[in-house]
C-alpha positions, 0 to 999 in steps of 0.5 A: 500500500502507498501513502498518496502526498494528499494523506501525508499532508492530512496526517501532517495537519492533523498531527500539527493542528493537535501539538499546536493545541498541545496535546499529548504525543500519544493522544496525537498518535492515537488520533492518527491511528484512529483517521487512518485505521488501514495503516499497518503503524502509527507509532510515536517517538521523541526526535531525539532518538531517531537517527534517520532523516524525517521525510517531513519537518514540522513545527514540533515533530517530524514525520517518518514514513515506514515501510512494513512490507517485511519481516520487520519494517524500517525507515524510508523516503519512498511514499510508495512502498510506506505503510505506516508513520512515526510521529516524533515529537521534538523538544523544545529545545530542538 
């Protein structure tokens, strides 16, 4: 399954219209999983422990596209062959 660039965006406004109102990652994340249910991950993080780069940047967190295709999903830059996201949350001092 692809995500198409119209999902991406609505997964980023959503995302960014909930941690401009200052809500919780895992309240964010749950609100994700719950618009986008055929998603095989919605995960959350902190930007600090992700290594790879973000496919979005975004006031306050990043957004990561995974590809579960596999045994064991990673990290990539590639929509079609995305799956799920990670939402990562940045710190404030980031």
């Amino acid at each position: 399954m692809a995500i198409t660039p119209d999902r991406i965006d609505a997964i980023t406004a959503l995302a960014g219209g909930l941690f401009a109102r200052g809500t919780s990652l895992d309240a964010v994340v749950r609100a994700v999983r719950e618009a986008n249910p055929d998603l095989s991950n919605v995960t959350g993080a902190h930007a600090a422990v992700m290594a790879e780069e973000p496919f979005r940047e975004q006031p306050g967190f990043n957004l990561y596209l995974v590809d579960g295709n596999n045994h064991c999903w990673l990290i990539t830059d590639k929509p079609d062959s995305a799956t799920g996201v990670v939402i990562a949350q940045s710190d404030e001092d980031d």
